[in-house]
MIZA-867449 format. One line per field, with one value per atom (N, C-alpha, C, O): atom name; x, z, y. Coordinates in steps of 0.2 Angstrom, whole numbers. Layout:
BEGIN
a <- CA; ...;
c1 <- X; ...;
c3 <- Z; ...;
c2 <- Y; ...;
END
This chain:
BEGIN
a <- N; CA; C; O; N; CA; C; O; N; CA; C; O; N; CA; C; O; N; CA; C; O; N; CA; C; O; N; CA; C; O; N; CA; C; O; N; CA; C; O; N; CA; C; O; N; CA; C; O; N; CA; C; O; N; CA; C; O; N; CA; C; O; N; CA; C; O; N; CA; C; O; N; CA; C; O; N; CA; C; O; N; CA; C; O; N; CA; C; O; N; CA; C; O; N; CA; C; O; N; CA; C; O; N; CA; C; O; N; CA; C; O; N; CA; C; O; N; CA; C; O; N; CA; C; O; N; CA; C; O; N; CA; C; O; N; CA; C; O; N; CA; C; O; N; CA; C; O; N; CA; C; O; N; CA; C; O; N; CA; C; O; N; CA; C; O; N; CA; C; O; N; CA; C; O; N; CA; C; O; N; CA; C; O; N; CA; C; O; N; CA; C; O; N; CA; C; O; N; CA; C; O; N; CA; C; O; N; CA; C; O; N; CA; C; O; N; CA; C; O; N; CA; C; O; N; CA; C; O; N; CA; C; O; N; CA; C; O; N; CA; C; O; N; CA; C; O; N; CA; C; O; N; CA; C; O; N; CA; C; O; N; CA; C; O; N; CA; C; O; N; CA; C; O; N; CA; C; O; N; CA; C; O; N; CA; C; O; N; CA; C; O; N; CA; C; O; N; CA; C; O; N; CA; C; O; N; CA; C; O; N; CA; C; O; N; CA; C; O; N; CA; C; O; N; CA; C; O; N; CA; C; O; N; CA; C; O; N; CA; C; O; N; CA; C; O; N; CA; C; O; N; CA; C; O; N; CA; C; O; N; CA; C; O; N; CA; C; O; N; CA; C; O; N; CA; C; O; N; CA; C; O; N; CA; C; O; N; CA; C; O; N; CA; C; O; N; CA; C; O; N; CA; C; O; N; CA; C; O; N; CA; C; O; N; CA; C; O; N; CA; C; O; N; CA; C; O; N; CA; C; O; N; CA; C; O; N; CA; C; O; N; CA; C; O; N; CA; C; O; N; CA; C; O; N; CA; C; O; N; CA; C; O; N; CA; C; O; N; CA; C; O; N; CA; C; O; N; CA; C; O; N; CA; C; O; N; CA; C; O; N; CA; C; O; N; CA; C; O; N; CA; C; O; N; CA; C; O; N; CA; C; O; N; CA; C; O; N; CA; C; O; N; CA; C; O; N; CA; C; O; N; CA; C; O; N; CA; C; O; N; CA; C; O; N; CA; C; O; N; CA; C; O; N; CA; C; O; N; CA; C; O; N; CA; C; O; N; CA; C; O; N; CA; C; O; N; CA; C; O; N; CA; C; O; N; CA; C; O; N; CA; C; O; N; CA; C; O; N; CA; C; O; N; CA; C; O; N; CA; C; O; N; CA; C; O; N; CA; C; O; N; CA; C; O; N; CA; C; O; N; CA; C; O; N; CA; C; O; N; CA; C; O; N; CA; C; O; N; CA; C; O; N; CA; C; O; N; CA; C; O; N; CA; C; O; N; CA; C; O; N; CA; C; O; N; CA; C; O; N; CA; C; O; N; CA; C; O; N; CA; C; O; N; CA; C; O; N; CA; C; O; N; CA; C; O; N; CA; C; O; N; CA; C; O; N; CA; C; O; N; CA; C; O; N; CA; C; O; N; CA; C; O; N; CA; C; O; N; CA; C; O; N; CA; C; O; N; CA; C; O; N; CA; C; O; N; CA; C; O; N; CA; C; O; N; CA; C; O; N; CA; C; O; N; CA; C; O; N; CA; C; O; N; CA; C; O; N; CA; C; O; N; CA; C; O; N; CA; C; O; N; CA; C; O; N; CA; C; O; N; CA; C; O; N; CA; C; O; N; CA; C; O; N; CA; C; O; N; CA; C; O; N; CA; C; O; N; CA; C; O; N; CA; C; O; N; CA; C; O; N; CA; C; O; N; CA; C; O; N; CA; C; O; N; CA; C; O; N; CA; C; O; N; CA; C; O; N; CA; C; O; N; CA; C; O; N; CA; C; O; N; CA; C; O; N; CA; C; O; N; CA; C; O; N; CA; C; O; N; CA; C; O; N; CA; C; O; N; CA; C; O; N; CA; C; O; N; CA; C; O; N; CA; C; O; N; CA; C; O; N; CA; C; O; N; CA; C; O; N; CA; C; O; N; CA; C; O; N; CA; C; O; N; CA; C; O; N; CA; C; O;
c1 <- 632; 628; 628; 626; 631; 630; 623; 620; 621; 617; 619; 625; 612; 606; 605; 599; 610; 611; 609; 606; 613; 611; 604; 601; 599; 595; 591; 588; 591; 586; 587; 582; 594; 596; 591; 587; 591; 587; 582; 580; 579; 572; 568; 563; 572; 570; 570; 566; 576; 574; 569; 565; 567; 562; 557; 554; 554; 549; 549; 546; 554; 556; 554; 550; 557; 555; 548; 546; 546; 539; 534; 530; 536; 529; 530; 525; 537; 535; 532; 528; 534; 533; 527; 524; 524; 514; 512; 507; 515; 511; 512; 507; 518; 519; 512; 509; 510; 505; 498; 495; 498; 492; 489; 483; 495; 496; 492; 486; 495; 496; 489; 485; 487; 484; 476; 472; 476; 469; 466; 462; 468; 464; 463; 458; 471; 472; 465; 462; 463; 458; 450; 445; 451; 445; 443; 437; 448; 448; 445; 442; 447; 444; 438; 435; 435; 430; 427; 424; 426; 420; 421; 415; 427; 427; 424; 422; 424; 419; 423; 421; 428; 431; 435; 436; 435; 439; 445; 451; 446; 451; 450; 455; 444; 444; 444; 446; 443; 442; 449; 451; 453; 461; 465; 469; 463; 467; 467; 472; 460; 459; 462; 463; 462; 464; 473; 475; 476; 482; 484; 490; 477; 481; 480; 483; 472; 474; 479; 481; 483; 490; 494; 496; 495; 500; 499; 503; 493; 493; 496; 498; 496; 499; 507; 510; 511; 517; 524; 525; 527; 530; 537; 539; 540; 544; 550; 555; 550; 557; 560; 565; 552; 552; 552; 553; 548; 549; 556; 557; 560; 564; 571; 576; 570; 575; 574; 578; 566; 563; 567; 570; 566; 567; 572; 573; 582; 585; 588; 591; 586; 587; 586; 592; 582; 580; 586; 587; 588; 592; 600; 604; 602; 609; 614; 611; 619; 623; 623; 628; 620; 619; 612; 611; 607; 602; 597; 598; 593; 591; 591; 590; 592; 591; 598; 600; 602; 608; 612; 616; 611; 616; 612; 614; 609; 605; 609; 609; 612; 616; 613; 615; 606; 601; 601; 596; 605; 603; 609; 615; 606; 608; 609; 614; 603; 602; 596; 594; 593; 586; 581; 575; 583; 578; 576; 571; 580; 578; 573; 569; 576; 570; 563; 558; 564; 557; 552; 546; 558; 554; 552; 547; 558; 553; 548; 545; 547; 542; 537; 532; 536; 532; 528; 523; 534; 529; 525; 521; 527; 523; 515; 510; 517; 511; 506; 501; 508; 502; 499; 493; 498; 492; 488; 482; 492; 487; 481; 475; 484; 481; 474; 469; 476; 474; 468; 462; 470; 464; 459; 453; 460; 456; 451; 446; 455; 453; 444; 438; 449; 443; 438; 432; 439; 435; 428; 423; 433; 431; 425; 420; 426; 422; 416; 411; 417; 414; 408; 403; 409; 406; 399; 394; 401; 395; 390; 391; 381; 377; 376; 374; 378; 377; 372; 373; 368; 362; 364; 360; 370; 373; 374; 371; 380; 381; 377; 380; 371; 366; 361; 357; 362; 359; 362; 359; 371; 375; 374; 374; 372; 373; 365; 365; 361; 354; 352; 347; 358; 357; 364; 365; 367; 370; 378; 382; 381; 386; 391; 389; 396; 403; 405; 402; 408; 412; 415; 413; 421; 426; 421; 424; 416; 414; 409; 409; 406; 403; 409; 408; 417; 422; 423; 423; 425; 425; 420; 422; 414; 409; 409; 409; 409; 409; 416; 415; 423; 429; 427; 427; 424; 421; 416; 417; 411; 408; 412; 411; 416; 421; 427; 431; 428; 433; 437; 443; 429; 433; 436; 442; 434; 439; 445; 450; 447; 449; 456; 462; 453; 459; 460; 466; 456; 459; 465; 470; 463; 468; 474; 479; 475; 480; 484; 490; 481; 482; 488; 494; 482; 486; 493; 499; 492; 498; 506; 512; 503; 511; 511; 516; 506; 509; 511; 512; 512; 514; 522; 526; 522; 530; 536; 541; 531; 536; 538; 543; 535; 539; 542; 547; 542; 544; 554; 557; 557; 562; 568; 573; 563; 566; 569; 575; 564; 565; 570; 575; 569; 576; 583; 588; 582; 587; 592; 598; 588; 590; 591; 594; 588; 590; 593; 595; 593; 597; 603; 607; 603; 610; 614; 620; 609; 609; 613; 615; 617; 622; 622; 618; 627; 626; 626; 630; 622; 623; 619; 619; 618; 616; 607; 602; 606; 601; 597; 591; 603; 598; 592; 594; 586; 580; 580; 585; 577; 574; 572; 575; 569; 569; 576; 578; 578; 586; 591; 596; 590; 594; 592; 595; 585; 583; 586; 589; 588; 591; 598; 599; 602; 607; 612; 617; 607; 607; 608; 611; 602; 601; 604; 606; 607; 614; 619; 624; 619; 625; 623; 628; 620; 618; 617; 618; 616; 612; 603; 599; 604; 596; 591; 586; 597; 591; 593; 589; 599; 600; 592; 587; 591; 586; 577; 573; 579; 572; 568; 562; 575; 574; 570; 565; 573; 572; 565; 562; 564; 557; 552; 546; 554; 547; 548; 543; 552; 552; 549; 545; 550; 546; 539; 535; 537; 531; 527; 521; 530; 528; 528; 524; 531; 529; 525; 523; 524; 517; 512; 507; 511; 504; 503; 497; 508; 506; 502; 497; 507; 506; 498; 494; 496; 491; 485; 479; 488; 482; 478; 472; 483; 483; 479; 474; 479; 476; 468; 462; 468; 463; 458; 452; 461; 458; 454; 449; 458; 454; 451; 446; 449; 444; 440; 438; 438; 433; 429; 423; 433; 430; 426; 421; 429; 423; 417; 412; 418; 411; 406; 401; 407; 402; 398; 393;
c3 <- 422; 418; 411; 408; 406; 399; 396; 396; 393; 390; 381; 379; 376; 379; 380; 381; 379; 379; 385; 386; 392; 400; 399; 398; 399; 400; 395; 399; 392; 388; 390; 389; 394; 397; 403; 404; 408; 412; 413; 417; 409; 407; 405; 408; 400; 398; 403; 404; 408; 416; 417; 416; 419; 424; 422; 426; 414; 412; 416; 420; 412; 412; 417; 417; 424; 428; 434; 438; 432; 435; 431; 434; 424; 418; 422; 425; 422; 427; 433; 435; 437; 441; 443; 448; 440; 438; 437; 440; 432; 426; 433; 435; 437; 441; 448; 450; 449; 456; 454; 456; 447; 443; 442; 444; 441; 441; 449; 449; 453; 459; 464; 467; 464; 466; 461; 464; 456; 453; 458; 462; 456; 460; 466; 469; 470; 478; 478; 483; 476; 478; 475; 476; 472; 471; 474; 475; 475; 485; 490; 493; 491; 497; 497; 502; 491; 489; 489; 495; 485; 485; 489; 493; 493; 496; 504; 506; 507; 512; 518; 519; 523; 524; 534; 537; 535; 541; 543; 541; 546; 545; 539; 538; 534; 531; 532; 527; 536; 540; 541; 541; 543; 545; 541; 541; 534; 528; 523; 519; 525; 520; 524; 522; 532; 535; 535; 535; 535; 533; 523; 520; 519; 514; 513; 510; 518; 519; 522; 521; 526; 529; 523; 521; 520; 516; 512; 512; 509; 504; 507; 503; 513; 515; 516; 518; 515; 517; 516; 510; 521; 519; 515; 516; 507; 505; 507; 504; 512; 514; 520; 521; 522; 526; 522; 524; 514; 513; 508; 504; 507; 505; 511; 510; 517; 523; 520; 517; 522; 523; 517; 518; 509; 504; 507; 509; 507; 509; 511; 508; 519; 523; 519; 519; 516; 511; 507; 506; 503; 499; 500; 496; 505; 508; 508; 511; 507; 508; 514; 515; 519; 524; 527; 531; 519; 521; 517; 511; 519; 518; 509; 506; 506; 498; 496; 491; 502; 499; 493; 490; 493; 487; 480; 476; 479; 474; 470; 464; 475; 472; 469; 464; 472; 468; 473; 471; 478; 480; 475; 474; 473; 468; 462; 460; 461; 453; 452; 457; 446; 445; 446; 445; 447; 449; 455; 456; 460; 467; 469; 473; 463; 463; 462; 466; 455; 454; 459; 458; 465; 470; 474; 476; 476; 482; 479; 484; 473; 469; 469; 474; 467; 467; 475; 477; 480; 487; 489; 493; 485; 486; 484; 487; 475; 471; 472; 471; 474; 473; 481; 479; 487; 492; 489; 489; 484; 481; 478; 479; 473; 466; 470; 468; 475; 478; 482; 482; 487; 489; 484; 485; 479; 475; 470; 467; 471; 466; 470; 469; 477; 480; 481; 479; 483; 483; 478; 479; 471; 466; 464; 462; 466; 468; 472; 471; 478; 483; 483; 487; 479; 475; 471; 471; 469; 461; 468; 474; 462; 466; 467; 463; 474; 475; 471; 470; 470; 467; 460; 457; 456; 450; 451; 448; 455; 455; 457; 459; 458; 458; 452; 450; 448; 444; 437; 435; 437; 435; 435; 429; 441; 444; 440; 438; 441; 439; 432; 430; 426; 420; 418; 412; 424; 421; 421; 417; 425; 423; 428; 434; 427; 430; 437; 439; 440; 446; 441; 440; 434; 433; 427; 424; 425; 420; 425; 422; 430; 434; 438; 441; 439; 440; 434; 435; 428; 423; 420; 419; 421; 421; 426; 424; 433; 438; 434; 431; 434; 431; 425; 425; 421; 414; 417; 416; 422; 426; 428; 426; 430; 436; 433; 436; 426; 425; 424; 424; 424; 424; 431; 431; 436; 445; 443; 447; 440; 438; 435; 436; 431; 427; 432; 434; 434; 441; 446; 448; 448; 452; 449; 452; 443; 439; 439; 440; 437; 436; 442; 441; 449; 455; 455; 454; 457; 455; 449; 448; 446; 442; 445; 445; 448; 450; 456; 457; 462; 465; 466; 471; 459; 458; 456; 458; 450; 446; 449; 447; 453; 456; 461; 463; 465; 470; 472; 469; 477; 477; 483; 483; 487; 494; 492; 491; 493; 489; 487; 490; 480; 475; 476; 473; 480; 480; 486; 486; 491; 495; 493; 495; 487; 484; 478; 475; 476; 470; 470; 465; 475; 475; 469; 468; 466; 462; 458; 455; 455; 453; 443; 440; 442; 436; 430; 431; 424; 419; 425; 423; 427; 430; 434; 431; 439; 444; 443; 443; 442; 443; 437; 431; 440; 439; 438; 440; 436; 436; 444; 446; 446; 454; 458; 462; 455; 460; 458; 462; 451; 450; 448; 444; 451; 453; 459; 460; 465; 472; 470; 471; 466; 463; 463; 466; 458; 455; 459; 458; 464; 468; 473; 474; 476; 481; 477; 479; 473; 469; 468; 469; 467; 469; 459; 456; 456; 448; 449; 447; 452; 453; 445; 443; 440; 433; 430; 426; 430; 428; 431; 428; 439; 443; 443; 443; 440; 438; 432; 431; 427; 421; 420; 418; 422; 426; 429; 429; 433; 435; 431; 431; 428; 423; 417; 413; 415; 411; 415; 412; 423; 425; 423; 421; 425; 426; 420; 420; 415; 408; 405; 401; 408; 406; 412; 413; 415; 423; 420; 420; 417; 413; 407; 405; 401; 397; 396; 393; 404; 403; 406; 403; 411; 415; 411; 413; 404; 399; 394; 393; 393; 390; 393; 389; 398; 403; 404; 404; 406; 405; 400; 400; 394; 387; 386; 383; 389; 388; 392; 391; 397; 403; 402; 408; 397; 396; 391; 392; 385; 382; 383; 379; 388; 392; 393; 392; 397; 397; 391; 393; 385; 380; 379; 375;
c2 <- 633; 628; 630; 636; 625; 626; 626; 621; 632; 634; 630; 628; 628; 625; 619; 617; 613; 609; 605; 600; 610; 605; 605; 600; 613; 613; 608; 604; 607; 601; 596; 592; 594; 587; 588; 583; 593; 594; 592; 588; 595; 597; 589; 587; 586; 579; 575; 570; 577; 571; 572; 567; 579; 580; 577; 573; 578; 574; 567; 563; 566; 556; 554; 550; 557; 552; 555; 551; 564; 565; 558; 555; 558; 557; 547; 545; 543; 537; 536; 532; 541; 541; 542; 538; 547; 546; 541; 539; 537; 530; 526; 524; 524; 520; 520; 515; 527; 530; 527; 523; 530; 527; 520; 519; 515; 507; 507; 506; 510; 507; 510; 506; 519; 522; 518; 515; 518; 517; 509; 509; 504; 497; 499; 497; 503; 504; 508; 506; 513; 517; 515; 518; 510; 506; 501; 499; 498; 494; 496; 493; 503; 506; 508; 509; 510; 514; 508; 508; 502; 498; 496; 495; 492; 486; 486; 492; 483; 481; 476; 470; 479; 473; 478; 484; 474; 476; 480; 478; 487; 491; 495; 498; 496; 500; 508; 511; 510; 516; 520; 526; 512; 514; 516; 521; 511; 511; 520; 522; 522; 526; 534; 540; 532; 537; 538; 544; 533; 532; 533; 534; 534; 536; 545; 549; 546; 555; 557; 563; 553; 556; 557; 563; 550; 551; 557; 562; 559; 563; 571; 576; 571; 577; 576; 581; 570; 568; 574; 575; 579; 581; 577; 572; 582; 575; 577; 576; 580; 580; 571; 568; 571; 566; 558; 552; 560; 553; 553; 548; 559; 558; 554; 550; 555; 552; 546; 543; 544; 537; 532; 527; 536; 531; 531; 525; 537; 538; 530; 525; 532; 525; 520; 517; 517; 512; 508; 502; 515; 514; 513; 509; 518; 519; 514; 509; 513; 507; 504; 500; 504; 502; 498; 495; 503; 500; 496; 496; 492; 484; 484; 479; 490; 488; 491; 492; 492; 495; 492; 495; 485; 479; 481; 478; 485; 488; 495; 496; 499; 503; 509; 512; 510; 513; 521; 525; 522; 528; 533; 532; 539; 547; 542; 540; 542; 538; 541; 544; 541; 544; 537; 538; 531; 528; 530; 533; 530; 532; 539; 541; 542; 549; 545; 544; 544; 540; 538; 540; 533; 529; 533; 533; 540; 544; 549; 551; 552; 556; 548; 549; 543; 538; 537; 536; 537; 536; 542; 542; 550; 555; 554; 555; 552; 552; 551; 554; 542; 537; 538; 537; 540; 543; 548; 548; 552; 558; 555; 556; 551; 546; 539; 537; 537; 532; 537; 535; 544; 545; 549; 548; 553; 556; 550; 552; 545; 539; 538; 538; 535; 533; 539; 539; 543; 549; 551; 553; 549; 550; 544; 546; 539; 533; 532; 528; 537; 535; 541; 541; 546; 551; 550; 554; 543; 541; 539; 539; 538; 537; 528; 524; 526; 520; 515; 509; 519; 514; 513; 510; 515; 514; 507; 503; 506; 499; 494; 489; 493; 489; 489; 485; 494; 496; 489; 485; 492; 489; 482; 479; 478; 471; 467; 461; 473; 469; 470; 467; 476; 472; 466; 465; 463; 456; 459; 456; 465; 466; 461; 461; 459; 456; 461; 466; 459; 464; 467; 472; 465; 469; 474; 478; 472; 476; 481; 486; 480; 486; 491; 497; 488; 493; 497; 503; 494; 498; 504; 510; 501; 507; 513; 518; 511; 516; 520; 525; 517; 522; 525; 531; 523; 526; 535; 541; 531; 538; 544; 550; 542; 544; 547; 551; 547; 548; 557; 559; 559; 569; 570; 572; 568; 568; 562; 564; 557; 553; 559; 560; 560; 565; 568; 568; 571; 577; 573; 576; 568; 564; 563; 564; 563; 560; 568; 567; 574; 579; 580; 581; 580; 581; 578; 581; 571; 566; 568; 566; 571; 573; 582; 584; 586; 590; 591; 597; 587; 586; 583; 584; 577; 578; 582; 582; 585; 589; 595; 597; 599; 604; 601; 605; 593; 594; 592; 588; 597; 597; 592; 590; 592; 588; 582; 581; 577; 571; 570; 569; 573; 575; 576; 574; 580; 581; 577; 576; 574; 568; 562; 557; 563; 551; 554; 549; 559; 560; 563; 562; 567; 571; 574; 574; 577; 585; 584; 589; 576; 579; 578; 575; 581; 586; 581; 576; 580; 576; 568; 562; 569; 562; 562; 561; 563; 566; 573; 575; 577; 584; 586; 585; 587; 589; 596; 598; 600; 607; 610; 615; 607; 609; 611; 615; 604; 603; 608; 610; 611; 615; 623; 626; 625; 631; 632; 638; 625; 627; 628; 634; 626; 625; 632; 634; 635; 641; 649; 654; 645; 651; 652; 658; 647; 647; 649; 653; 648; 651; 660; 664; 662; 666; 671; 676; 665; 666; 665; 661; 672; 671; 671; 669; 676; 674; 669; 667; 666; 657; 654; 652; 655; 652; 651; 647; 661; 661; 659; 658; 660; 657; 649; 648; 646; 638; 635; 630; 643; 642; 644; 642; 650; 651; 644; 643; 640; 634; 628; 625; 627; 623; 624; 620; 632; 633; 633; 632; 634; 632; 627; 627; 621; 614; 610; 604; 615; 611; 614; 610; 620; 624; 620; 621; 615; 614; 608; 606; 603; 598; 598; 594; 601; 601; 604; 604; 608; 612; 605; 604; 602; 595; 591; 590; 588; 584; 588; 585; 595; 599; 598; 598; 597; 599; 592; 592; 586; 579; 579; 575; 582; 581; 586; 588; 591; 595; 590; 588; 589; 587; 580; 578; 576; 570; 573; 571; 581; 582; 583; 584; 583; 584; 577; 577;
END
């Protein structure tokens, strides 16, 4: 590994496509887990117990799943997107958004119901009494969001199955702690790992520092 050049190539992935891949779970987990939390509707009980599974999903298993997905053989194979860094994206993104979508609702189903009636009887809209409950909600809200990128950026399975590690293209910092270590450059490895751990500590100090500060 070329010093320091790969490593900044690295490094920039990693962000790239953990930091998408949160914005994507976000998109997706915030309405999805505002759905389940307010909504009122049939099968809700199944939905919300199927997104506690997810949130435990080993990624080794939704990296097969995406895998299969993508594979030339399989139904999105004409796409050509499997050992691409979008393909990570997608299986770091099917990690994220259970995290994102159960803590949302969680975070939701937490406020005192009598808010939203409260809401409703001085004249607010459905989308303006959602907005308020999220404005409530928001210090667990960052915490969801928190979780959600740090369950992608360390993770290596995924990664390293729809990505296939390879150099200048796919490899991530995780993928190439494995890398490193087989190779048997355990301080190339650990080097790598205290950089990951240094950019999970800043970015999450970060995210911290706006979710104190809600509370004043």
């Amino acid at each position: 590994m070329s010093f320091p050049y790969e490593i900044l190539q690295i490094t920039i992935l990693s962000l790239q496509i953990s930091a998408i891949a949160t914005g994507i779970s976000l998109l997706i987990g915030l309405p999805l887990g505002t759905l389940l939390a307010l909504g009122k509707f049939w099968g809700r009980s199944f939905f919300l117990s199927v997104v506690n599974t997810g949130m435990g999903l080993p990624p080794v298993v939704v990296g097969l799943f995406v895998a299969m997905m993508l594979w030339r053989s399989g139904p999105f194979g004409d796409m050509n997107l499997i050992y691409t860094p979008t393909a990570i994206i997608i299986a770091q993104t099917v990690i994220s958004a259970p995290v994102v979508i159960g803590l949302t609702a969680a975070a939701l189903q937490s406020l005192d119901p009598r808010l939203r009636l409260q809401l409703y009887g001085l004249g607010a809209s459905r989308w303006q009494m959602i907005w308020a409950l999220w404005r409530e909600a928001r210090l667990p809200l960052l915490a969801a969001l928190m979780a959600g990128f740090g369950s992608v950026i360390s993770e290596v399975g995924a990664s390293m199955m729809v990505g296939g590690n390879i150099r200048n293209q796919t490899r991530v910092l995780t993928t190439a702690i494995v890398l490193e270590t087989s190779k048997g450059n355990f301080e190339i490895a650990m080097a790598l790992g205290a950089l990951l751990l240094t950019i999970t500590f800043l970015v999450n100090w970060a995210l911290t520092w706006v979710q104190q500060r809600g509370e004043d």
